[in-house]
C-alpha positions as CSV (number, residue, x, y, z in Angstrom):
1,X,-33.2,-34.0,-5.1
2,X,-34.8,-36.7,-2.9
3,X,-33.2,-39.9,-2.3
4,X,-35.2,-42.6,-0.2
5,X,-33.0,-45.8,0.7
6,X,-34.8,-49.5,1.5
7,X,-33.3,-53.0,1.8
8,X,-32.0,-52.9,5.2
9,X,-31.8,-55.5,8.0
10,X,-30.5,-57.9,10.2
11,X,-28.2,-60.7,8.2
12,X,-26.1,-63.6,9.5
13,X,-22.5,-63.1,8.8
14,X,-21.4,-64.6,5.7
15,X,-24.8,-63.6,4.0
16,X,-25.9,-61.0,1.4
17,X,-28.2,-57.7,1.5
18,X,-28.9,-55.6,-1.6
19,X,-29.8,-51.8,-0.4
20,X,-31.6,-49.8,-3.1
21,X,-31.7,-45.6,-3.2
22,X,-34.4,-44.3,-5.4
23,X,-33.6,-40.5,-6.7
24,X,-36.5,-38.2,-7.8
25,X,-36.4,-34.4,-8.4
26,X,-33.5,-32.9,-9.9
27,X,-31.9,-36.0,-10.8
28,X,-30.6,-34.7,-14.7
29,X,-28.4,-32.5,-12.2
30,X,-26.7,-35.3,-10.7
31,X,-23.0,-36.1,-10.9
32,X,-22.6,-38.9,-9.0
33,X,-24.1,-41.0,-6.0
34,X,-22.8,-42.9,-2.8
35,X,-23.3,-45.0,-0.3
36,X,-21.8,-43.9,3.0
37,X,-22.0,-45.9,6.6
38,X,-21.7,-44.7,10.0
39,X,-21.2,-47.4,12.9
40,X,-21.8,-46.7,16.6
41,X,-19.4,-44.8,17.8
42,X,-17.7,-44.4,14.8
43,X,-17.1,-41.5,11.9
44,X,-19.2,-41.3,9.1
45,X,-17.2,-43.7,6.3
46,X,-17.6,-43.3,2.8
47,X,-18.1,-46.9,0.7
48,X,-18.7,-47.0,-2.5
49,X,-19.3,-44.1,-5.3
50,X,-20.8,-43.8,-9.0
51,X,-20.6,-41.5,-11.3
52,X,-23.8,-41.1,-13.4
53,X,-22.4,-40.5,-16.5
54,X,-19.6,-43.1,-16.9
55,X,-20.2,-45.3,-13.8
56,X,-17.1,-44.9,-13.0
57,X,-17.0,-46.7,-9.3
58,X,-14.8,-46.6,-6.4
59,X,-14.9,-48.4,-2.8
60,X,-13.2,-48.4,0.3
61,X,-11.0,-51.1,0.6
62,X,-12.5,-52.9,3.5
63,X,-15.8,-53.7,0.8
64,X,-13.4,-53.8,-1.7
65,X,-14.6,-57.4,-3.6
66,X,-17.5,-57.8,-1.4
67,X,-19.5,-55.0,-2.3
68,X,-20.8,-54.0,-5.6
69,X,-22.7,-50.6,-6.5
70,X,-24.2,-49.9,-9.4
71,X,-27.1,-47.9,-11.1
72,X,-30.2,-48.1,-13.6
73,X,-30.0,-44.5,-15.1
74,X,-33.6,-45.4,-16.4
75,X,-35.3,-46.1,-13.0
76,X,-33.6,-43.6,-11.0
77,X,-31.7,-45.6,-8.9
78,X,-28.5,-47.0,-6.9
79,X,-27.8,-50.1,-5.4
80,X,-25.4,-51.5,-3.2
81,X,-25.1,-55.1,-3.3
82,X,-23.6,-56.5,0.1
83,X,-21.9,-59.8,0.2
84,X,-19.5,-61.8,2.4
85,X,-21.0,-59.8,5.1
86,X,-19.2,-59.4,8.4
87,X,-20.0,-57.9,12.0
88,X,-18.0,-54.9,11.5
89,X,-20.5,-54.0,8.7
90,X,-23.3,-53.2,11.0
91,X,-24.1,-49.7,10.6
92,X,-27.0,-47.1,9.0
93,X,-26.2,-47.2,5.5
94,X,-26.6,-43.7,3.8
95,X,-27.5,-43.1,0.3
96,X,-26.2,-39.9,-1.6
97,X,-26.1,-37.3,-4.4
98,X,-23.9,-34.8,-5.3
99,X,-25.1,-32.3,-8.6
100,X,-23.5,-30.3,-11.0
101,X,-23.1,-27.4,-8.2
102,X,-21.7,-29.5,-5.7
103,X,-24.5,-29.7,-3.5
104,X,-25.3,-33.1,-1.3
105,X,-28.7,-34.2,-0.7
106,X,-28.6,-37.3,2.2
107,X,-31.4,-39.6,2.8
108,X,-33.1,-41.1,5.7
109,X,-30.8,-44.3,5.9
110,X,-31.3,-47.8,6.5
111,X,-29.8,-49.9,8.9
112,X,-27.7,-53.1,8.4
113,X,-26.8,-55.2,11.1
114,X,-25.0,-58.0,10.7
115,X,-25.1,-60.6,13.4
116,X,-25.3,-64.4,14.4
């Protein structure tokens, strides 16, 4: 499974960004996909989840209401809309997939930075 992420950049806070992760390869094999963060100096942070099947979706609560992710099963891809956006949200933004043997496949990231 590949994943390549785009949509990054620099936003004002307040303002919106919509990150997109294109799948290809093994992507009937997928369970679900995810968007995780990692901030200078910080852990990695997991933010939102989808499960392919269902689209079942979960979020940490700081993006809770602010962020949306979703999926088009028929193009192969995640998004992560981004709204409300605040300084604290600056970070490389990580697309992933995990498949039916619990395997993750990480792409290349994209970074958000969120500043006046």
């Amino acid at each position: 499974v590949q994943l390549v992420e785009s949509g990054g950049g620099l936003v004002q806070p307040g303002g919106s960004l919509r990150l997109s992760c294109a799948a290809s390869g093994r992507i009937d094999s997928i369970m679900s996909m995810v968007w995780f963060r990692r901030a200078p100096g910080q852990q990695r942070e997991l933010v939102a989840t989808i499960t392919t099947n269902t689209g079942h979706t979960t979020y940490t609560d700081p993006v809770k209401g602010r962020f949306t992710i979703s999926r088009d099963n028929a193009k192969n891809t995640v998004d992560l809309q981004m709204n409300s956006l605040k300084p604290e949200d600056t970070a490389i933004y990580y697309c992933g997939a995990v498949d039916t043997t619990l395997t993750n496949y990480w792409g290349q990231g994209t970074q958000v930075t969120v500043s006046s």
